[in-house]
C-alpha positions, -999 to 999 in steps of 0.1 A, spaced: 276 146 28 252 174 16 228 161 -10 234 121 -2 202 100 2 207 73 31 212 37 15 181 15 17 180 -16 38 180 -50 19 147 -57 4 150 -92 22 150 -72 60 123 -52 47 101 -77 37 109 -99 68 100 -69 93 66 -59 73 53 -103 71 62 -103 106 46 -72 113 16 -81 93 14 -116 106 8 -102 142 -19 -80 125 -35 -112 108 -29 -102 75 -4 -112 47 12 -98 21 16 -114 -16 39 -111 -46 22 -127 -70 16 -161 -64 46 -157 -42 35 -153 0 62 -130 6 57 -141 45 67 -175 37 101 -157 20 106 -142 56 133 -152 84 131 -152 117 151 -129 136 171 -134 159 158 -141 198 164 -107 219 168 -103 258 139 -87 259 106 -90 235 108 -56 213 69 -37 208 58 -40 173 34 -20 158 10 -42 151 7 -48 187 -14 -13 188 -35 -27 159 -47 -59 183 -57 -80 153 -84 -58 139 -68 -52 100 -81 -72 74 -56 -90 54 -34 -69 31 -48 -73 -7 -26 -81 -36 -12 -55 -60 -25 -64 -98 -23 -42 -125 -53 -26 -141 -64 -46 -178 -52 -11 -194 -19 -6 -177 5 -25 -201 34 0 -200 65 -28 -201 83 -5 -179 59 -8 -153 53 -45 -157 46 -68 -130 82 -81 -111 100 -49 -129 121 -31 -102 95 0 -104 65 -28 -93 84 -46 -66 93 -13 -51 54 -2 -51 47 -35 -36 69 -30 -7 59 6 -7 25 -5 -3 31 -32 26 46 -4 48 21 17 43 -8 -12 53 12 -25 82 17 12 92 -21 21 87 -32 -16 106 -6 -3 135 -17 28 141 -53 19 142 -65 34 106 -80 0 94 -92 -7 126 -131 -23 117 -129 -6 85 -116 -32 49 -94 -12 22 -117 -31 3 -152 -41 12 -165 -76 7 -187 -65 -24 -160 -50 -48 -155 -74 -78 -119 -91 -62 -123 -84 -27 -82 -94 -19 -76 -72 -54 -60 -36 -55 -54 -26 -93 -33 -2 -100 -44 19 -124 -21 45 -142 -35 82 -144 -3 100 -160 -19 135 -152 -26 128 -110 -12 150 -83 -16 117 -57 -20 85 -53 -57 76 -49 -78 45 -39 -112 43 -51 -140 17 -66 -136 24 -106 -173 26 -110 -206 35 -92 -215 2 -87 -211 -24 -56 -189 -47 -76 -165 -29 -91 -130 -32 -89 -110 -7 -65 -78 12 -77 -50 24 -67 -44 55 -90 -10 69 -97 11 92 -123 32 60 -123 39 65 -157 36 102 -161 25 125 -195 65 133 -194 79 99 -196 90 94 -166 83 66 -139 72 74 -102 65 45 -78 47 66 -48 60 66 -15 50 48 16 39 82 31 20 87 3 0 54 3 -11 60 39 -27 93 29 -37 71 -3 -54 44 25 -64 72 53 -86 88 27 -101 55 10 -110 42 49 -120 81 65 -119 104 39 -111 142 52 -133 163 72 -150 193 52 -123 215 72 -97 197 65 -107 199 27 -111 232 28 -77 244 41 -55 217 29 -69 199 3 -67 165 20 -79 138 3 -89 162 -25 -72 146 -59 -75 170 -89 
C-alpha cells in the first residue's frame, strides 16, 4: 500500500537490542532512575553468534548520558515519561549505539568530563531550529551541554527528531564539519 508507514517494532525489542548493543560498547542507557538495560531480555541462543555493531566499536564509547530536560522546558506535552519523551529517548539510544558502532565516539566523550553533569544531556527546546543540535549552553568549561530541538515548535506542533538526525546531532558535537563540507552542504551548520 502507497502512502503506509511500516509498523514499529515493540518498544520492549527495541530497547533490549540497543542495552545489549550498548552493553558490549560499555555504556548504558537510562530512563530516569530506571536502567533500561536491567528492563532488557535475553534473546534467544542462535546456531551461530550474530555480529553486533558494537563489535566495530571494541569498547571505546563512553557510557551513553541521560536525557533531562532543560530548567526552562516545562511544556506538559513534552514532559518527562510523555509518549513524545520516551520516543526521543529511544531515538537517542539508536543514535549513540549507532555512532559508538560505527566508530564516531571512538576516544572522543559526547560530553567531556568538565561540563557541569558530565552523564547529563538537557534538552533544550528552540521552537524556531532547522536541526537538532548538541552544544555546551555557555562559554564556559562547566556548563551544561544541550540537546536543541524545535520539539515544541512556534506552530504548535510536537516533533521528537529522528535517529538519523541525532547522529548528524552527535557527528557534529564529536567532529564538527570540514570547511568544505560547510560550504556546499551546510553540515553541521544550524541557523
Amino acid at each position: 500500500m502507497v502512502g503506509s508507514a511500516a509498523p514499529n517494532p515493540p518498544r520492549r525489542v527495541v530497547i533490549s537490542l540497543l542495552a545489549l548493543g550498548l552493553a558490549a560498547c560499555g555504556g548504558q542507557v537510562s530512563s530516569g532512575d530506571n536502567n533500561i538495560a536491567s528492563q532488557a531480555t535475553a534473546p534467544q541462543a542462535t546456531s551461530a553468534p550474530a555480529a553486533t555493531p558494537a563489535k566495530a566499536a571494541s569498547g571505546t564509547c563512553a557510557p551513553a548520558p541521560t536525557l533531562a530536560l532543560a530548567p526552562d522546558f516545562t511544556d506538559p506535552r513534552f514532559a518527562a515519561g510523555s509518549a513524545p519523551y520516551r520516543q526521543t529517548e529511544e531515538h537517542f539510544a539508536a543514535a549513540y549505539l549507532a555512532a559508538c558502532a560505527s566508530g564516531v565516539l571512538r576516544g572522543h566523550a559526547l560530553i567531556g568530563p568538565n561540563a557541569a553533569h558530565p552523564g547529563r544531556l538537557l534538552l533544550k527546546n528552540a521552537p524556531d531550529a532547522n536541526v537538532a543540535s548538541i552544544y555546551r549552553d555557555r562559554d564556559d568549561r562547566a556548563a551544561d551541554v544541550v540537546l536543541e530541538h524545535h520539539f515544541l515548535a512556534s506552530d504548535g506542533s510536537i516533533n521528537v527528531p529522528s535517529e538519523e538526525e541525532l547522529g548528524e546531532a552527535i557527528y557534529c558535537a564529536v567532529h564538527g564539519a570540514t570547511a568544505q563540507e560547510k560550504e556546499e552542504t551546510g553540515r553541521c551548520l544550524p541557523d
